[in-house]
C-alpha positions in Angstrom: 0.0 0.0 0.0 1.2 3.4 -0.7 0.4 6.9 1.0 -1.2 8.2 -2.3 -3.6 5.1 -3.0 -4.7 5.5 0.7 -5.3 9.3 0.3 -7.6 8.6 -3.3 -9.0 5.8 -1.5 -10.0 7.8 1.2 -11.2 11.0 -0.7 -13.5 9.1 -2.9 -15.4 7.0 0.0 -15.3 10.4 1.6 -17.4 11.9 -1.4 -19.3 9.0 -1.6 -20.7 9.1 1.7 -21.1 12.7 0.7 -23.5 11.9 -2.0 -24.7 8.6 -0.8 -25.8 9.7 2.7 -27.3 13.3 1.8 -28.0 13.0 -2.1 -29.3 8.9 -2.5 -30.7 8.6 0.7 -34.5 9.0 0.7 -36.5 10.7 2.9 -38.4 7.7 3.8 -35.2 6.1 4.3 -34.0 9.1 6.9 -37.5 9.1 8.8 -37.6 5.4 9.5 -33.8 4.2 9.7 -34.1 5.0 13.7 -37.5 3.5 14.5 -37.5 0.2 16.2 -38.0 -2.7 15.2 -38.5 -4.4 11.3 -40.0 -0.8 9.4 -36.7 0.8 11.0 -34.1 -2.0 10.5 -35.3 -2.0 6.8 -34.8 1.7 5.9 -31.9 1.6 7.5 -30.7 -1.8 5.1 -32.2 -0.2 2.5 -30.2 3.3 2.8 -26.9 1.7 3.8 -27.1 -0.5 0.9 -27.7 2.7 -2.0 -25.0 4.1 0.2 -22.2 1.5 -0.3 -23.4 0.7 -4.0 -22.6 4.9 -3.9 -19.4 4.4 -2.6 -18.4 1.6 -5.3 -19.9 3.4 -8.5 -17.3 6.1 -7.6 -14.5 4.1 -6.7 -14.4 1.8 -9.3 -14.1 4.0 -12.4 -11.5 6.4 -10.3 -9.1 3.5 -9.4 -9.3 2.9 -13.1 -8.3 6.1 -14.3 -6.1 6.8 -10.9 -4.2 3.0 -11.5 -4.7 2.4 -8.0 -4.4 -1.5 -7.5 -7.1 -2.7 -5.0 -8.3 -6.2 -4.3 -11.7 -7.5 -4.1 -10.5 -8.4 -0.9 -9.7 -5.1 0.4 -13.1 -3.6 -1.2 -15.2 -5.8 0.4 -13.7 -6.2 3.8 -13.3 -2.2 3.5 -16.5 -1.6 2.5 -18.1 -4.5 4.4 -16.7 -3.1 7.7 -17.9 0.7 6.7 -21.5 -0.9 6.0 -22.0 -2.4 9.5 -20.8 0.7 11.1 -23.0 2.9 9.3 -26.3 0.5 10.1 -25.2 0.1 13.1 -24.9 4.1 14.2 -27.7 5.0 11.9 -30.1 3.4 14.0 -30.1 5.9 16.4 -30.4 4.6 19.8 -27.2 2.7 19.1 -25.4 6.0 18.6 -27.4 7.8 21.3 -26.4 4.7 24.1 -22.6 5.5 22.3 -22.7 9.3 23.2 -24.2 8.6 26.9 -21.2 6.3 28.3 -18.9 8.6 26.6 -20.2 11.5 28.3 -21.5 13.6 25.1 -25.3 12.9 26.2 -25.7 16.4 26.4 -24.0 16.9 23.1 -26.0 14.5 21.3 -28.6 16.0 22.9 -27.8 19.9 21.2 -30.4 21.4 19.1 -33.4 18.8 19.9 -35.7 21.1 21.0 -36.0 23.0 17.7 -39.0 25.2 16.9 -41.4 23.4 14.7 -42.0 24.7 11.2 -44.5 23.3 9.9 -45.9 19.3 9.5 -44.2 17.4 7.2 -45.9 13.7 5.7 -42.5 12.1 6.2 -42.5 12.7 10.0 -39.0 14.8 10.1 -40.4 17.8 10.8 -38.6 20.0 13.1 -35.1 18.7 12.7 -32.4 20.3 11.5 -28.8 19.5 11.3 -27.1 21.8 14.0 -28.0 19.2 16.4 -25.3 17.6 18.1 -26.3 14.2 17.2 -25.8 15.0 13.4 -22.4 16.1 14.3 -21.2 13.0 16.5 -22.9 10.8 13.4 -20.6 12.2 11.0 -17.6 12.1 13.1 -18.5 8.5 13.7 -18.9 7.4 10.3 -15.3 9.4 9.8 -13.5 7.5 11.7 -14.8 4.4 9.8 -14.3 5.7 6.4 -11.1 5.7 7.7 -10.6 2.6 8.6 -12.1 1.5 5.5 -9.9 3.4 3.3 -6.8 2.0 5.3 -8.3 -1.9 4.6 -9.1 -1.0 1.2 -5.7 -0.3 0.7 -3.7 -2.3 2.2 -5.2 -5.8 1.7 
């Protein structure tokens, strides 16, 4: 593995969960991915899946044109261990529980009691992302793009 086919690696998942988690997700899939039980579980699925299919339609074509040499062994333990992270944290409560014993409850907590704005069919009304929860998600799925890059990389 070399520095510079880390770095690309890492840019392009970077935009990908750029584009995949703002631009591909739906907004049925962002209402639901936190409720509990099957209807949640499934959105979530359903979003990381367009999310890591995301990630791949970019990487592919750029490691062509970049040369980068990857192995299908790297991409999918790279983008396997990204996947799990990101269903795992988008479900909410997971991330939430994360934030408590670390002592960012509070943090997590920022910007939850938002004015309302109007109703909105897809129950998300309300939210915006200056809350402190949006933040720690993104820093989480960071550090596991991270990861992910470094995997993708090396192996």
């Amino acid at each position: 593995m070399t520095a510079a086919t880390f770095a690309a690696v890492f840019v392009i998942l970077w935009v990908g969960h750029q584009i995949g988690d703002f631009w591909v997700q739906s907004s049925h899939q962002a209402a639901h991915k936190g409720k509990p039980g099957w209807t949640g579980r499934w959105a979530c699925t359903q979003h990381v899946a367009t999310l890591t299919l995301t990630k791949l339609l970019l990487l592919l074509p750029s490691a062509t044109v970049l040369d980068l040499h990857l192995s299908s062994w790297g991409l999918l333990l790279g983008l396997g261990l990204d996947s799990a992270a990101h269903w795992w944290a988008d479900r909410r409560s997971t991330l939430a529980w994360l934030a408590g014993i670390t002592g960012k409850a509070e943090f997590h907590d920022l910007g939850a009691d938002v004015v309302d704005t109007g109703t909105a069919e897809d129950g998300i009304t309300g939210r915006h992302l200056g809350r402190g929860s949006h933040a720690l998600d993104q820093s989480f799925h960071a550090f596991w793009l991270l990861a992910a890059a470094l995997i993708t990389a090396a192996v």
